[in-house]
N, C-alpha and C positions, 0 to 999 in steps of 0.2 A: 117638563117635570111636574109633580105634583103641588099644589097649591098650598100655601103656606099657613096652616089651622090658625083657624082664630082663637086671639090670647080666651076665651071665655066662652059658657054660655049652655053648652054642654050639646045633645043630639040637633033640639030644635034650631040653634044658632048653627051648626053644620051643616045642618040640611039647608037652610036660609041662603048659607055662604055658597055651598054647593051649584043650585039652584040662579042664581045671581047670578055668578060666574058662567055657565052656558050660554048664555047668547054671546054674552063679550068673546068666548074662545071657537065660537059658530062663526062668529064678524069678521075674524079674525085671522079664519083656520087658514085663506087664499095666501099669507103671509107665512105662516108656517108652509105651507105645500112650498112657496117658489125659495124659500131656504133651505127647505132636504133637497131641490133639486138641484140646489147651487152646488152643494156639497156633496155630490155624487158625479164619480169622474166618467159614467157612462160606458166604460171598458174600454177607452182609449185609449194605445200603446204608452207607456210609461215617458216613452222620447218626446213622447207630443203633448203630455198633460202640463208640462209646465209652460208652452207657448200661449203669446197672445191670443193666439186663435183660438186654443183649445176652451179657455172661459169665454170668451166670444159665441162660442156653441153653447157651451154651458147656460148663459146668459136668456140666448134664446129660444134655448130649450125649458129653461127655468121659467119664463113670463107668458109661455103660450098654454091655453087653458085644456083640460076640465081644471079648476081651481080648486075644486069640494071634493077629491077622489078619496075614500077613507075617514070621512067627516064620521060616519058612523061609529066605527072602531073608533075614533077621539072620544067620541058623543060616551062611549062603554067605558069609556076608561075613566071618564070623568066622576063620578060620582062615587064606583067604588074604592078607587085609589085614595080618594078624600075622605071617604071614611076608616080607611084603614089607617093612612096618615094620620090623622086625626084622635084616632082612637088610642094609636100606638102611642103618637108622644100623650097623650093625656098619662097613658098609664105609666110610661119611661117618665115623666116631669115628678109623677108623685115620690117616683119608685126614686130618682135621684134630691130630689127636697128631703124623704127621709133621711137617703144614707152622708147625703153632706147635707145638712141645715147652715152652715156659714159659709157656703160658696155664693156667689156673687146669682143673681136671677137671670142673667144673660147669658153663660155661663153653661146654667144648667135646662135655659131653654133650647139655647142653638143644638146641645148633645144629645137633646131630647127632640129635636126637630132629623138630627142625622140619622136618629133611632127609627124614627118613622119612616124616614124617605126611604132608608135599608126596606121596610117592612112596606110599604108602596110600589114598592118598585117589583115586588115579585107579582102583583096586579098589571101594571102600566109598563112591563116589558113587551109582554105579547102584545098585547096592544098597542103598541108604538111598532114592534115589525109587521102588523099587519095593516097598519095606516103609513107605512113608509112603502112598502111595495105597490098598495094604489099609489101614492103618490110619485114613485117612480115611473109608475104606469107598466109594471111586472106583472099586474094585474089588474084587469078594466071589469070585471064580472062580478059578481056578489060577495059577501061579504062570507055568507059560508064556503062559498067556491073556494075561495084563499085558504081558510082555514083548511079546508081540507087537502089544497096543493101544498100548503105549506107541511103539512102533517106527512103528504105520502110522499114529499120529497124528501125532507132533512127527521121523521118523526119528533115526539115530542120536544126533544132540546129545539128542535126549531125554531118553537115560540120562545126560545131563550140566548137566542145570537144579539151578543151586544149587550148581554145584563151587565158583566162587569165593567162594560166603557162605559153604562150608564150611572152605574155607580162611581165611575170616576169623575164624569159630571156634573152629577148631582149632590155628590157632599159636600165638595168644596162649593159648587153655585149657593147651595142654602146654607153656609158659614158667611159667606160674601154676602149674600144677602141679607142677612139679619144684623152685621155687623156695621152696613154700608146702610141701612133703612133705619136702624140707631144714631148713627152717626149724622146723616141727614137732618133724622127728625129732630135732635137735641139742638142743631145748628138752627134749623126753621124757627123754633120755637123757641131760641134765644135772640134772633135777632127782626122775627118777624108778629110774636105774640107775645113777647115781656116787656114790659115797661121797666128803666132797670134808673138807680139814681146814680149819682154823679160817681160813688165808689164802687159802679158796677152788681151793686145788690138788686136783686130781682124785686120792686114794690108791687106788681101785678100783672096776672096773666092771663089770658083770656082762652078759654077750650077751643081746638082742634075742630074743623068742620068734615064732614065725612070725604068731601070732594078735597080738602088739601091733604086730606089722610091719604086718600088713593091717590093724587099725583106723587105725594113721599113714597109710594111704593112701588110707582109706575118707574119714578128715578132711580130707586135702590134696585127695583131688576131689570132695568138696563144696564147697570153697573155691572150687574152680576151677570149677565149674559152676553156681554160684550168680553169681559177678563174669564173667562169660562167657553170662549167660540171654538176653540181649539179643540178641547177635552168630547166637544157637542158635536165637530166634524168626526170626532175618532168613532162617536155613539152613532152618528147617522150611516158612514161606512160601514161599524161592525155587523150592524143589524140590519144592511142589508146585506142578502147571502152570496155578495160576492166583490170583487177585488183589484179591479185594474182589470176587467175580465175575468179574472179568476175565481174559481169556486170560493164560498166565503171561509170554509176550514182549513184554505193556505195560509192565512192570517194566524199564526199558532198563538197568539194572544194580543188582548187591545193593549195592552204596553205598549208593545213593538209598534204599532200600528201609525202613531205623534211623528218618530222620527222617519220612518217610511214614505209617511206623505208628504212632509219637508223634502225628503230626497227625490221622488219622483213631481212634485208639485212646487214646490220650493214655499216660501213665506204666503203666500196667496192664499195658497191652499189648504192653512192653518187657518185662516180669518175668511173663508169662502163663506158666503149667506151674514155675515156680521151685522149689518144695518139691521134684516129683519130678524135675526134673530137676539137682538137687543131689544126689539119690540115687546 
């Protein structure tokens, strides 16, 4: 998903966060690759995806390299989607401060962060099926070669299988997260930077450092990527164009999709890739 706007600061603090954020999601991406390929049943017969073996293949199909296939198409996605993100909730935050002035700031960040992720995600859809297809290995070739198979195969909706499971992903994941990185952080910094006296009164507290800020964030989205695995297997599935073998527009919508792979995968297969993709 798209990365979570910094509370401030305006273009220059964007492009700063943006920018920062690339190497870590570069470092990184080998963990993202062996989790879409966890979560991808490979056209297995339906009978056999819920046996031990069948993840057993899965497995070791998941951890054998290229690691970086579609690093680009992330690399594309990164930048724009964070400013559209970005851009969106700035103008949704102001837009709802006017129309409620006495609603709570949490409130009207997290609606304001869902407003974005809607408006990001018409950026970082195609871009996420054309970095799950390398990473499935559907496609070893360039990066316009794809775009253009994906084009003359499925035309333009192509670049948009799995929008709505990604949207099923992604609004709840950044409600959890923002609610669970609050929750955290007011806990850290009750019990680990207030000095508090005998009746529990806070006497003094000392500022937040950059690196405990990012581990409260590292915790609040594993929280939210671990309670969200499931919604993330139905996004990884949708958006690839196809289904137990099957073409990917048998799936007559990502609804259906949750208890389908419960029935032919069972419990497993709801939480397939979970470790990394809690990462």
């Amino acid at each position: 998903p798209a990365s979570q706007p910094p509370p401030g600061g305006g273009i220059p603090s964007m492009i700063k966060a943006s920018v920062s954020q690339a190497p870590i999601m570069a470092l990184t991406y080998p963990i993202d690759t062996i989790k879409t390929r966890l979560q991808i049943p490979f056209g297995a017969p339906s009978a056999y995806q819920r046996s031990a073996s069948a993840f057993k293949v899965r497995r070791i199909n998941a951890l054998q390299g290229p690691y970086w296939p579609g690093v680009v198409a992330s690399c594309a996605n990164q930048f724009p989607t964070f400013a559209i993100v970005y851009s969106t909730f700035e103008a949704a935050r102001n837009a709802l401060e006017d129309a409620f002035p006495r609603q709570s700031k949490h409130a009207v960040d997290t609606l304001a962060v869902l407003v974005g992720s809607v408006a990001g995600s018409l950026w970082s859809t195609p871009c996420e099926v054309i970095k799950c297809t390398f990473q499935s290995g559907m496609y070893t070739r360039s990066l316009g070669g794809a775009v253009r198979a994906i084009y003359a195969e499925t035309g333009p909706l192509g670049f948009y299988q799995g929008y709505s499971a990604q949207l099923m992903r992604d609004l709840p994941l950044y409600g959890i997260l923002l609610g669970s990185y609050e929750a955290v952080r007011d806990s850290y910094i009750r019990r680990f930077l207030s000095v508090q006296d005998k009746k529990g009164r806070v006497k003094a507290k000392r500022g937040m450092t950059p690196r405990e800020d990012a581990a409260l964030g590292f915790v609040a989205g594993a929280i939210a990527g671990a309670v969200t695995n499931p919604f993330d297997v139905v996004r990884t599935q949708a958006t690839m164009r196809m289904w137990g073998g099957r073409p990917w527009w048998s799936a007559s919508n990502s609804a259906s999709m949750m208890p389908r792979i419960y029935a032919e995968q069972g419990f497993r297969g709801l939480v397939a890739g979970l470790p990394a993709g809690a990462l």
